[in-house]
TIBAFI-786175 format. One record per residue (C-alpha): residue in one letter; x, y, z. Coordinates in steps of 0.02 Angstrom, whole numbers, plus 50000, padded with zeros to 5 digits. Each point is the difference from the previous one (the first is absolute). Example, Ala and Ser with C-alpha at 12.3 -4.5 7.8 and 13.67 -1.06 7.14 Angstrom:
// TIBAFI-786175
A506154977550390;S500695017249967;
END
This chain:
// TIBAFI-786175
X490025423854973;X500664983349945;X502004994650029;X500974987949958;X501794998050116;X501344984349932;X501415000550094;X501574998349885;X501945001650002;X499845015849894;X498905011749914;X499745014849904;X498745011349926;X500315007549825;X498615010849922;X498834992450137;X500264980249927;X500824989050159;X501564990849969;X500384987350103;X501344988150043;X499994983350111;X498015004650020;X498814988050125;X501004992650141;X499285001750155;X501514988650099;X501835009649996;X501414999250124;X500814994750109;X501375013949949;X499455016049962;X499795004449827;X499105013949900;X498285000149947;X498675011149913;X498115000950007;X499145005049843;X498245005950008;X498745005049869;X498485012450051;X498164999949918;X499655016650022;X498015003349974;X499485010149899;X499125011850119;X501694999750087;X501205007749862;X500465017049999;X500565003750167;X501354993450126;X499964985150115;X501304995350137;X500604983050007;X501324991550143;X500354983649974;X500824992450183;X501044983650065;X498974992250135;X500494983050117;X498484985350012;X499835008250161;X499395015449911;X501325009550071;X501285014149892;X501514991649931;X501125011150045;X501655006249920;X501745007950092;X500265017749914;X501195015750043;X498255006650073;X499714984250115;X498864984949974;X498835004549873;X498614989249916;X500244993049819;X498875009149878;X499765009349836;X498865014649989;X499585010749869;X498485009949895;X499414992449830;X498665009549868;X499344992549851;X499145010349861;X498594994249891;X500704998149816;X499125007449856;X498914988749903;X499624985550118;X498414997250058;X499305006450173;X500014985650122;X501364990949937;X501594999150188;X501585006749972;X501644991650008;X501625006750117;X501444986650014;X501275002550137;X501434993050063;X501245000650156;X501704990650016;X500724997750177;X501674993950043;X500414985750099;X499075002550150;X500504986850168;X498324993350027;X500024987050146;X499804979449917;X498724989150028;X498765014350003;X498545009049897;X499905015749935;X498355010349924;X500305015549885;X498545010750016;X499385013149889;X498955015550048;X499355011949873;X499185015150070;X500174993950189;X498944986349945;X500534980949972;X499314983649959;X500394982250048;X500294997549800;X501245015750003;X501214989250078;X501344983949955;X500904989250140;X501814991749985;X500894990150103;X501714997250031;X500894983450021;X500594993550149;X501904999750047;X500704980649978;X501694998350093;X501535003549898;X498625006849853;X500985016249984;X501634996850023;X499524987349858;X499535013749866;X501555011650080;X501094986149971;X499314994649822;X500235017649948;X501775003950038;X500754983249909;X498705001049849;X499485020049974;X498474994149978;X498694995750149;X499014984049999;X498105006149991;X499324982449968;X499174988250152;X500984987450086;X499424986449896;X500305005149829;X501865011050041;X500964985249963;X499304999049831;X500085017549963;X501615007350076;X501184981150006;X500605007350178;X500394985650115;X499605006850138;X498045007949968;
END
C-alpha cells in the first residue's frame, strides 16, 4: 500500500475527500496546541474487499511510546481502527483504491526542544515511508508568559516570530 501522512492543525474526511486546515508544518510548540494527521491509503487492487487493521502511534527519537496520563494510567498515544475498501463497478481491474482518513488530537504537553515520529502500521506491518516527524520548539525564557500576557490585554495571541510581531500586532513589548 502507498500513504501519504501531512500533519495539519485540522482535518476532516467527507465522502472519503480530506479536508485540511493549517496542512505541512513539521515545527509547532512550544505551548501545546491541537493538531491532526490526515492520511490517504492506495489500497491495491488485489487488496479491496476485505478488512485491514491500521494503528497509527506517537513515538520519541529514542523510539520509545509517547505516552499519555489517562483515568486508566499512563497509556501510549495512538489511533487504531479497521478500514475496507470495495472495488467500484465499472473501473478497470488493476487500477488502487483510495481511503482518506483523518484524526484530530487535542493539545497534547509534548516536552520542547525535542522530536517526535508518528508511525503508521497497517496490518501489523509498517514502513519507514508510513511515518512523518515534528518537532517542537524550544522554551526561550519569559516565551510563555509572553503569549499569556499578550493574550489577556489583546484577546488575541501573537502567533507571529519575534522579528516580524512588532509589525504585525504594534505591541511594545513583543
Amino acid at each position: 500500500m502507498k500513504v501519504t501522512m501531512l500533519l495539519a492543525d485540522a482535518a476532516q474526511t467527507v465522502d472519503n475527500k480530506l479536508y485540511i486546515l493549517g496542512g505541512g508544518w513539521s515545527i509547532t510548540g512550544p505551548a501545546p496546541s491541537p493538531s491532526a494527521i490526515a492520511l490517504k491509503i492506495e489500497v491495491p487492487w488485489d487488496q479491496t474487499n476485505r478488512k485491514h487493521t491500521f494503528e497509527l502511534s506517537l513515538f520519541d527519537d529514542d523510539g520509545q511510546a509517547v505516552l499519555a496520563t489517562t483515568p486508566e494510567g499512563e497509556r501510549p498515544i495512538q489511533v487504531g481502527g479497521e478500514f475496507e475498501v470495495g472495488r467500484p463497478a465499472g473501473l478497470a481491474p488493476g487500477i488502487p483504491i483510495d481511503v482518506a482518513l483523518a484524526f484530530n488530537f487535542g493539545p497534547m504537553p509534548l516536552p520542547s526542544g525535542s522530536r517526535f515520529i508518528w508511525r503508521l502500521a497497517i496490518d501489523k506491518q509498517s514502513k519507514e515511508e508510513w511515518q512523518i516527524s515534528f518537532s517542537t520548539r524550544s522554551v526561550k525564557h519569559g516565551q510563555l508568559q509572553h503569549r499569556a500576557a499578550h493574550f489577556s490585554a489583546n484577546v488575541s495571541v501573537c502567533t507571529r516570530p519575534r522579528p516580524y510581531c512588532r509589525a504585525a500586532c504594534r505591541q511594545t513589548d513583543c
